[in-house]
TORBAKOL-530883 format. One record per residue: residue number from 1; residue in three letters; y, z, x of N, C-alpha, C, O in turn. Coordinates in pm, 1 decimal. Each point is the difference from the previous one (the first is absolute). Layout:
<atoms>
 resi resn      n.Y      n.Z      n.X     ca.Y     ca.Z     ca.X      c.Y      c.Z      c.X      o.Y      o.Z      o.X
  NUM  ALA        Y        Z        X        Y        Z        X        Y        Z        X        Y        Z        X
...
</atoms>
This chain:
<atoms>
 resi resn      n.Y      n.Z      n.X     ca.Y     ca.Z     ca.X      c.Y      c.Z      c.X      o.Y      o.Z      o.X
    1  UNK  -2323.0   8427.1  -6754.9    -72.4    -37.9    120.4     62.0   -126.0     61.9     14.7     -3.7    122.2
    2  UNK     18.9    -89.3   -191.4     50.7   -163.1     70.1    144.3     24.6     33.8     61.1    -62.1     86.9
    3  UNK      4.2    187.4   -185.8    117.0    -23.0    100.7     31.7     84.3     95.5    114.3    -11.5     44.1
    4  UNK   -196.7    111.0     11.0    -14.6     92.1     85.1    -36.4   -130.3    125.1     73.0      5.9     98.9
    5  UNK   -158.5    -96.9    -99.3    -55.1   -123.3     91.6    136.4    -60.4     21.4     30.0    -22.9    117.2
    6  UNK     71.1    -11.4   -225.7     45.6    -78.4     44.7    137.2     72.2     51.1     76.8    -64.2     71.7
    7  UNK    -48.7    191.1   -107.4     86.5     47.9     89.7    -49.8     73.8    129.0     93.8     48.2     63.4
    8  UNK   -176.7    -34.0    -26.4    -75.1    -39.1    127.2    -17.7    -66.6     76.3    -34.2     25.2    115.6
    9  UNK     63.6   -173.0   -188.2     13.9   -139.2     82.8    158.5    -25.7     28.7     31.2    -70.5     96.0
   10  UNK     36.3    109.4   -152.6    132.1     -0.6    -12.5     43.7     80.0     96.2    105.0    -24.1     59.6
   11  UNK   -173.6    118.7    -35.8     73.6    125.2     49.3    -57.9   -111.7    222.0     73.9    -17.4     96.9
   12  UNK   -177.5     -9.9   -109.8    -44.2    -30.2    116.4     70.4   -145.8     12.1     61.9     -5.9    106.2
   13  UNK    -54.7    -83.4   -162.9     74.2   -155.8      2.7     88.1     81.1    124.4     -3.7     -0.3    123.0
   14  UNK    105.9     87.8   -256.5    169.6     36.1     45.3    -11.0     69.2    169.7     86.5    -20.1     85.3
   15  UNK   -223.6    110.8    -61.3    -25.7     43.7    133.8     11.8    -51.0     96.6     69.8     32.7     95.9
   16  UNK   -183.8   -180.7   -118.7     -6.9    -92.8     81.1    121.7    -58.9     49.6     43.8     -2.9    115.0
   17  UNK     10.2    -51.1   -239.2    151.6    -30.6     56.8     90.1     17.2     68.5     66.0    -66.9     79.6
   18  UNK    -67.9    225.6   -139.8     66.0     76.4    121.2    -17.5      7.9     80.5    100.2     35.8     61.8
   19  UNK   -238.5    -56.5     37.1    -47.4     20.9    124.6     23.3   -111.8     57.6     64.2      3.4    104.9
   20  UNK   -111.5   -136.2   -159.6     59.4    -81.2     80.3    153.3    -24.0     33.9     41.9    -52.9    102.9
   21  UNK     43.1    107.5   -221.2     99.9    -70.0     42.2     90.1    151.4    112.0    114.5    -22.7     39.1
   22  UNK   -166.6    129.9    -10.3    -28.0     89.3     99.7      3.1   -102.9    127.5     95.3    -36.5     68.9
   23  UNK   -242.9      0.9    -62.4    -95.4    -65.2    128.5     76.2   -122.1     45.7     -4.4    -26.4    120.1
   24  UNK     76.1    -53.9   -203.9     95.0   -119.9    -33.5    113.6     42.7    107.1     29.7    -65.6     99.9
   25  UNK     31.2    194.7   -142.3    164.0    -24.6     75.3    -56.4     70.7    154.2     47.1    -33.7    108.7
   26  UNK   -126.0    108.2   -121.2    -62.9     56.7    112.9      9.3   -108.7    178.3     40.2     31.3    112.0
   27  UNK   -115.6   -194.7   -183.8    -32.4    -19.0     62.2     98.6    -40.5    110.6     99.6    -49.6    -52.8
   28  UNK    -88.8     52.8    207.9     97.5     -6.5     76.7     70.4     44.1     -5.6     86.3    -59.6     64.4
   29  UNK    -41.2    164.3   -116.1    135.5    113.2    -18.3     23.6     45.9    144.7    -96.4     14.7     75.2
   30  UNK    227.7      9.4    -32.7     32.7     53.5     41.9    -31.6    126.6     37.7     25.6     58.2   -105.4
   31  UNK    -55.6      9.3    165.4    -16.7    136.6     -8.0     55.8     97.2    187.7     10.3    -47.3    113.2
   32  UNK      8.3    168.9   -158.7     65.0     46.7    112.4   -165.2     55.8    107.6   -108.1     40.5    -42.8
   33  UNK    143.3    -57.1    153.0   -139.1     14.3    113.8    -80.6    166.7      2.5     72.2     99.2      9.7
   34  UNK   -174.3    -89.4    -16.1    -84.3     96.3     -2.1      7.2     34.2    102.5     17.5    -89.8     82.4
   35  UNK    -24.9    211.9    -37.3     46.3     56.6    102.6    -91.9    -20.2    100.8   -106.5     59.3    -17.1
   36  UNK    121.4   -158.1    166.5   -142.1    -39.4     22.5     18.9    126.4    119.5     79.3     93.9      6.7
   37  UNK   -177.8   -134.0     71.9    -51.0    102.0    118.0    112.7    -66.5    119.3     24.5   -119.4     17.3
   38  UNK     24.0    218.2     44.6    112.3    -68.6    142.0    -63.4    -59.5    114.1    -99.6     40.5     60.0
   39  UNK    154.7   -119.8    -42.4    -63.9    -63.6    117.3    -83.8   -126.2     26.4    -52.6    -46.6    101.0
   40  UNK     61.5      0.3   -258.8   -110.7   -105.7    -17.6     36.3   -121.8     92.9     91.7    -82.1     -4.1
   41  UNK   -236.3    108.2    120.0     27.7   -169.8    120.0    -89.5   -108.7    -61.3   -120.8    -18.0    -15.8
   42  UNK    272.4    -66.5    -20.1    -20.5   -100.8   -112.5    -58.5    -86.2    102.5    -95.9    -71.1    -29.9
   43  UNK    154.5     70.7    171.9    -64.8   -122.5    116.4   -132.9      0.7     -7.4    -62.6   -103.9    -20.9
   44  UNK    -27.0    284.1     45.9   -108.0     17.5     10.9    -99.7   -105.4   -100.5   -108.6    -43.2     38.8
   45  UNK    161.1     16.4   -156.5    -49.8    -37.1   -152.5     -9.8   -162.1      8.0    -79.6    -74.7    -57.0
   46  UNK    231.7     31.5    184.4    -38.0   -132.7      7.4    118.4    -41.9    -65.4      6.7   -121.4    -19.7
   47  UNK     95.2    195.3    -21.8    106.5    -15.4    -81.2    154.5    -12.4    149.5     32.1     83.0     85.1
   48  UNK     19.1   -208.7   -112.1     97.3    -17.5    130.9    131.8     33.9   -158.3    -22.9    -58.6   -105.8
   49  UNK    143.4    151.2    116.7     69.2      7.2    -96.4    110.3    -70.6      2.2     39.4    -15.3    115.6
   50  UNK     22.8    -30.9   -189.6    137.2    -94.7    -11.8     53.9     60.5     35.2    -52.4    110.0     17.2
   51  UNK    188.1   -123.6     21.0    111.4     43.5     61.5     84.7     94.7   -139.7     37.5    115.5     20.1
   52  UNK    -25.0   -157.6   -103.4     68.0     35.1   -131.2    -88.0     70.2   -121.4     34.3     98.5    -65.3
   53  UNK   -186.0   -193.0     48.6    -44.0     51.2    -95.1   -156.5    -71.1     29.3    -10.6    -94.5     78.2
   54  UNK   -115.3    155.8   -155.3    -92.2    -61.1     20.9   -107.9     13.5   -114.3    -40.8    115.8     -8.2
   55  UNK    -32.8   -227.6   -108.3    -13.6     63.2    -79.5   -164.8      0.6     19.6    -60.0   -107.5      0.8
   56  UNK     -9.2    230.6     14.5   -126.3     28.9     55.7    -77.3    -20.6   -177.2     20.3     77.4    -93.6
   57  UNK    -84.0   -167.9     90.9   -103.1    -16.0   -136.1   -159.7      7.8     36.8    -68.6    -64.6     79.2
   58  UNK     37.8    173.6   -172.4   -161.0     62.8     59.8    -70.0   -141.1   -137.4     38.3     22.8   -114.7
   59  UNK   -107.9   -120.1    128.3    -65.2    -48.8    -89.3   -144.0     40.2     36.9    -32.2     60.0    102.6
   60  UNK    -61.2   -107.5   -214.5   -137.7    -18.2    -13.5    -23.0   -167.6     18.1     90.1    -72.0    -42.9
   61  UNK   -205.7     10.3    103.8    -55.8   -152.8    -23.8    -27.3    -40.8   -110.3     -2.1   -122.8     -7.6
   62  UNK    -17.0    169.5    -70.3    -14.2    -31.8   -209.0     85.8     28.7    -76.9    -23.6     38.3   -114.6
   63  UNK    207.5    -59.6    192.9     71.3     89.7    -92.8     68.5   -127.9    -59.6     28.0    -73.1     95.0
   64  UNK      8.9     18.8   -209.2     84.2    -82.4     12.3     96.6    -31.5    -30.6     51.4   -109.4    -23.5
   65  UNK     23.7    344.3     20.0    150.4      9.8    -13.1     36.1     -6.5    162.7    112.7    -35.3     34.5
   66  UNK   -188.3     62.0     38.6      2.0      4.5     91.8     59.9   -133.2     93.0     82.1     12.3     90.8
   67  UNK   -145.9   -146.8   -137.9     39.6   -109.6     39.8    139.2     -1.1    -64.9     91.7      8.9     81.6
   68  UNK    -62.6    -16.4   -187.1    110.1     29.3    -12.3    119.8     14.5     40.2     93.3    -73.7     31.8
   69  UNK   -124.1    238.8    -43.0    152.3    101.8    100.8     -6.5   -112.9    139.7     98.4    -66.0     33.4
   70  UNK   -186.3     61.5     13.5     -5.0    -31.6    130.7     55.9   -152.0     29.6     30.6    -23.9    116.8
   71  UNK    -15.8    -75.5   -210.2     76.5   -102.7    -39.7    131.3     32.1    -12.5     81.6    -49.9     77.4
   72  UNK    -47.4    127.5   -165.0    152.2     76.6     -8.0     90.5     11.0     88.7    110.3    -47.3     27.7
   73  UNK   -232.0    169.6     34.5     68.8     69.8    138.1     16.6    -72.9    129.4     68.7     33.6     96.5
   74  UNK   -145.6   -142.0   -112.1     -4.9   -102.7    147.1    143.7    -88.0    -38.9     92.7     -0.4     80.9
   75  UNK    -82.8    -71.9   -207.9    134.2    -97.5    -31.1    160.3     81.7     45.6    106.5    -46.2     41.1
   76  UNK   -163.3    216.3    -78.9    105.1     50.7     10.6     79.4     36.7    167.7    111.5     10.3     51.2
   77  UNK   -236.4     -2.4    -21.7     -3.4     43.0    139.3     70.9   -123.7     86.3     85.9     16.5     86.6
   78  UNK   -141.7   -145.3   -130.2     39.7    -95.4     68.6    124.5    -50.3    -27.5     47.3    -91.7     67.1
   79  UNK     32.1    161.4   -193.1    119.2    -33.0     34.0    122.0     86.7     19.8    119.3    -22.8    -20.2
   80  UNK   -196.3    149.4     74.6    100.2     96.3     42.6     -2.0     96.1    138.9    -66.9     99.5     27.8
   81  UNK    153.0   -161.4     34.5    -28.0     91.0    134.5      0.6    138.6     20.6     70.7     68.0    -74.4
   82  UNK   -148.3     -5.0    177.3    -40.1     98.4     21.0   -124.9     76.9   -102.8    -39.1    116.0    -13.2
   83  UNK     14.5   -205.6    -28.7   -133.9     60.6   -109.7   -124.2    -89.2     20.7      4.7   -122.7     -8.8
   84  UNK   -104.1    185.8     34.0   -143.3    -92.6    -15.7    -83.8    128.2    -90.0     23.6    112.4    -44.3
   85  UNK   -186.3   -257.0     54.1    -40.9     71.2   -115.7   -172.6     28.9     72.0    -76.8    -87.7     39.7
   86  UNK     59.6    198.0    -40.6   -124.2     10.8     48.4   -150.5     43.7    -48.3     -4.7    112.5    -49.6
   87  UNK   -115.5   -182.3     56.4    -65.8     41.7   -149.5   -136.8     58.8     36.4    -61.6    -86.1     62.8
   88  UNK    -15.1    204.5    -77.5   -104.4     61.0     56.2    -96.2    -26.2   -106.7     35.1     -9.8   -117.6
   89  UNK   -167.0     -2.8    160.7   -108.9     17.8   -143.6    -14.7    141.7     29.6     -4.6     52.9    111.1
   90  UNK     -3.1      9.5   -243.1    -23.1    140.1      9.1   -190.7     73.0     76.6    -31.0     79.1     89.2
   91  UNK    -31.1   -148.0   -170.0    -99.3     -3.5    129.2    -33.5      8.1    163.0   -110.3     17.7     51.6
   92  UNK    228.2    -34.4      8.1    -34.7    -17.9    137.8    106.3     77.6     55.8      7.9      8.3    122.6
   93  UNK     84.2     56.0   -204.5     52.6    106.6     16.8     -2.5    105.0    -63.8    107.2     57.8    -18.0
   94  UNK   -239.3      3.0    -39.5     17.9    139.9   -100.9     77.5     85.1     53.8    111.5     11.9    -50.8
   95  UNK   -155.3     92.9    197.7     82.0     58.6     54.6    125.2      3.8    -53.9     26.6    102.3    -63.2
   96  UNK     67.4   -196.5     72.3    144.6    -41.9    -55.0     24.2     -6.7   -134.6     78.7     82.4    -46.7
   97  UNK   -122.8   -152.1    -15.7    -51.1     87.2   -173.3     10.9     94.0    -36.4     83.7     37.6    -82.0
   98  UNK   -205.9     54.5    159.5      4.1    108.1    -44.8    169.7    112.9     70.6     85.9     75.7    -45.0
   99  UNK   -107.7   -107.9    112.7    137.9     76.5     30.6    137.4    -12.4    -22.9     87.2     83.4     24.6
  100  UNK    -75.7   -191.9    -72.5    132.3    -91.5    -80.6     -1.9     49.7   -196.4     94.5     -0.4    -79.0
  101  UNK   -217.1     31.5     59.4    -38.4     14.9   -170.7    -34.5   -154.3    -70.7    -30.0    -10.4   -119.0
  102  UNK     37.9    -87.4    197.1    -36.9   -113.4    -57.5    -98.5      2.9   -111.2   -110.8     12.9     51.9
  103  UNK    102.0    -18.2   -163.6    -78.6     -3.1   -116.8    -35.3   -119.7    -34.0   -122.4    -13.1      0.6
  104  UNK    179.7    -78.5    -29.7    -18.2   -116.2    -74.6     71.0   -123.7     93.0     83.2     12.2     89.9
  105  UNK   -149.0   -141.2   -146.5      0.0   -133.4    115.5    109.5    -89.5   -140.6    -29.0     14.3   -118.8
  106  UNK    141.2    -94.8    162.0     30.1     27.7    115.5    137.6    128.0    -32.7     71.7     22.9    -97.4
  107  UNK    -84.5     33.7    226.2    100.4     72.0     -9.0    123.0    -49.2    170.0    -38.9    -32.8    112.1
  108  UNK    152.3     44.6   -152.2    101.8    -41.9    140.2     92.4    109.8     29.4     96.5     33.9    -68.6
  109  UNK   -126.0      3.6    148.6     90.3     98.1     97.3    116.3    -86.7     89.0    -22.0    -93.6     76.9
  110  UNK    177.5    166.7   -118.7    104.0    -49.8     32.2     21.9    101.0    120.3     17.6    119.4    -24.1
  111  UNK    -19.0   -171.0    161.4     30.3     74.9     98.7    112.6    -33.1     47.9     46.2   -112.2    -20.6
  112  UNK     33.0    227.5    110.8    142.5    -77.0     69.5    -41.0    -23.5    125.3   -120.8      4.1     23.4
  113  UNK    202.9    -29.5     67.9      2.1    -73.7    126.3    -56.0    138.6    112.6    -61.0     -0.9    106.9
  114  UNK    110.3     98.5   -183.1    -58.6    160.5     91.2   -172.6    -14.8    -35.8    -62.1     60.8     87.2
  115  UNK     -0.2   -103.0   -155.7   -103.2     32.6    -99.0    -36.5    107.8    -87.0   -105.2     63.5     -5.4
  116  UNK    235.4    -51.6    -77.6     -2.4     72.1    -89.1    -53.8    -47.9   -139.2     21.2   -119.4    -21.3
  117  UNK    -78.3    179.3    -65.3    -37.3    -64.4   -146.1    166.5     80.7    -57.8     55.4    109.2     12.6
  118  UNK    -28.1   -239.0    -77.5    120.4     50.0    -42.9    -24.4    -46.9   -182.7     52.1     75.2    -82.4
  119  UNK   -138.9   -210.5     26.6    -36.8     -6.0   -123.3   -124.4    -42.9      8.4    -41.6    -36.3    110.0
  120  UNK    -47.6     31.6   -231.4   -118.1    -35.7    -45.9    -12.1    -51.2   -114.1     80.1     27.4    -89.3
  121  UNK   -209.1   -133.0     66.4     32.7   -118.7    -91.1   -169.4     53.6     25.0    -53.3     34.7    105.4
  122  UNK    -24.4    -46.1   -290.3   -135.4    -14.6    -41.7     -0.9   -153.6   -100.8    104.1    -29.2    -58.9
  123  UNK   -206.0    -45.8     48.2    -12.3    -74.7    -85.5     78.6   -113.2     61.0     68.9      9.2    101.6
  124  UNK    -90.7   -138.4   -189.8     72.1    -74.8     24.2    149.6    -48.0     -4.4     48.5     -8.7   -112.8
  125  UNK     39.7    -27.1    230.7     73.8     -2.6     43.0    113.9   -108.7    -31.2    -21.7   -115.6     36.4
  126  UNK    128.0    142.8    -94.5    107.4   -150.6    -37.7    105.2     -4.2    116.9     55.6     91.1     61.4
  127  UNK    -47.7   -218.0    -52.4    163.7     10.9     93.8     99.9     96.7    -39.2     81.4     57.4     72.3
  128  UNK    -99.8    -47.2   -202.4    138.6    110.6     -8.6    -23.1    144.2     29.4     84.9     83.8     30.1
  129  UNK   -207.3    -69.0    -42.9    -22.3    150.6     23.8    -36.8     30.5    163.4      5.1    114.0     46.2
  130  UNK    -41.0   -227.1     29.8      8.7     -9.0    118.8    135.5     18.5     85.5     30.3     74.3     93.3
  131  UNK     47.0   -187.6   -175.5    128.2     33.0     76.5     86.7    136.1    -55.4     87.4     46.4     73.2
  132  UNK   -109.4      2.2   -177.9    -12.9    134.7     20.4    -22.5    120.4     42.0     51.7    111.7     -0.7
  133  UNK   -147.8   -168.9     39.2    -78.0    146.9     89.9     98.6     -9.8    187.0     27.5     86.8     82.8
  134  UNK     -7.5   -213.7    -87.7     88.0    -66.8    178.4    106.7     53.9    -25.8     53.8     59.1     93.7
  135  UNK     36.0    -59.6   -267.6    125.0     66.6     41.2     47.1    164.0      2.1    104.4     65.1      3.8
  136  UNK   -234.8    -44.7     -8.1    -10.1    168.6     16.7    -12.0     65.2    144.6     10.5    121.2     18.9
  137  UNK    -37.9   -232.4     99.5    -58.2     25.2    156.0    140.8     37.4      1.6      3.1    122.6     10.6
  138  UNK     95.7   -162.5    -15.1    163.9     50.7    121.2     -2.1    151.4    -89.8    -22.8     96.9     72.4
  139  UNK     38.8    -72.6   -185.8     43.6    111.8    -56.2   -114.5     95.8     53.0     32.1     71.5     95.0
  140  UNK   -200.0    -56.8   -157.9    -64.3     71.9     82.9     21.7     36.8    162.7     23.6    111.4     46.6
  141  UNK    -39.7   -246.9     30.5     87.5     48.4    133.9    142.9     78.3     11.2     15.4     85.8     87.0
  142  UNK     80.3   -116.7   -172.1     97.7     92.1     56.9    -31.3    125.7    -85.2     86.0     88.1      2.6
  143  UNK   -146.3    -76.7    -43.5    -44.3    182.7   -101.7    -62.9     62.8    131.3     38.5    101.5     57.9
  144  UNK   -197.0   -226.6     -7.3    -30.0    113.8     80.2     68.0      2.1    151.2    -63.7     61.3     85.6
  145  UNK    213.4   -136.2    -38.8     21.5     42.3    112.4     97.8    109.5    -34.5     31.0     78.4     89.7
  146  UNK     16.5    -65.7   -200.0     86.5    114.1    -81.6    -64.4    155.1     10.9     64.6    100.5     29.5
  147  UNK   -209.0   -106.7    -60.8    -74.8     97.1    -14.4     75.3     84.8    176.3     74.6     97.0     14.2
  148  UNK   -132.0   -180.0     77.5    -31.4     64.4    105.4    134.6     70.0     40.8     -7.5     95.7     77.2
  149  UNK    128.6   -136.2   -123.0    112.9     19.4     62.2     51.1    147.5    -56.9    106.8     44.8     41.7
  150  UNK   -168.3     12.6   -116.4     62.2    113.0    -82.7     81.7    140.5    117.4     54.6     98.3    -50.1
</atoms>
């Protein structure tokens, strides 16, 4: 009986572990853009887009990965031209949420200068994985002006 308990506890410790350290690399990853709906008028939303790149972050008011990214993304912004950083509470835009797949706060949508989502960032956000996600805008852009030319 006690060691049936304690390889039970063993067996869940090692679970846990695993999950966090899952949830761990997760956070701010990189990831390639969900296929959003065409046409999204980012002006309509209140969104003016950078010329190069623009990084759209949906936060919540109680988030405080949220303050965060949004620290990140502003230092970064300010020292690289053609990129700003623009930040919505998800509240006052569900509409856009919901039609983007926004799940979780904060999450940052990497748009290009067309307003395309070209990467996406959940969780909290590092300079490096930020400027990561920026050196993916020229290559996504020339894929999709590639696409059209076939």
């Amino acid at each position: 009986m006690l060691l049936g308990q304690v390889v039970a506890l063993v067996v869940l410790v090692l679970g846990t572990a695993a999950l966090g350290v899952w949830w761990s690399a997760r956070q701010g990853a990189v990831r390639a853009p969900r296929q959003a709906p065409a046409g999204i008028d980012w002006a309509s939303a209140g969104i003016a887009l950078a010329d190069r790149v623009t990084f759209v972050q949906f936060s919540a008011e109680v988030c405080a990965a949220c303050r965060s990214t949004s620290r990140v993304l502003g230092g970064l912004t300010g020292s690289t031209s053609g990129v700003e950083h623009r930040e919505l509470l998800v509240d006052d835009h569900l509409d856009l949420v919901r039609s983007l797949g926004v799940l979780r706060t904060p999450t940052v949508l990497v748009v290009d200068g067309g307003g395309r989502e070209v990467a996406r960032m959940s969780g909290v956000v590092s300079d490096t994985q930020a400027r990561q996600a920026l050196n993916r805008v020229p290559t996504a852009a020339a894929e999709a002006d590639g696409e059209g030319q076939s």
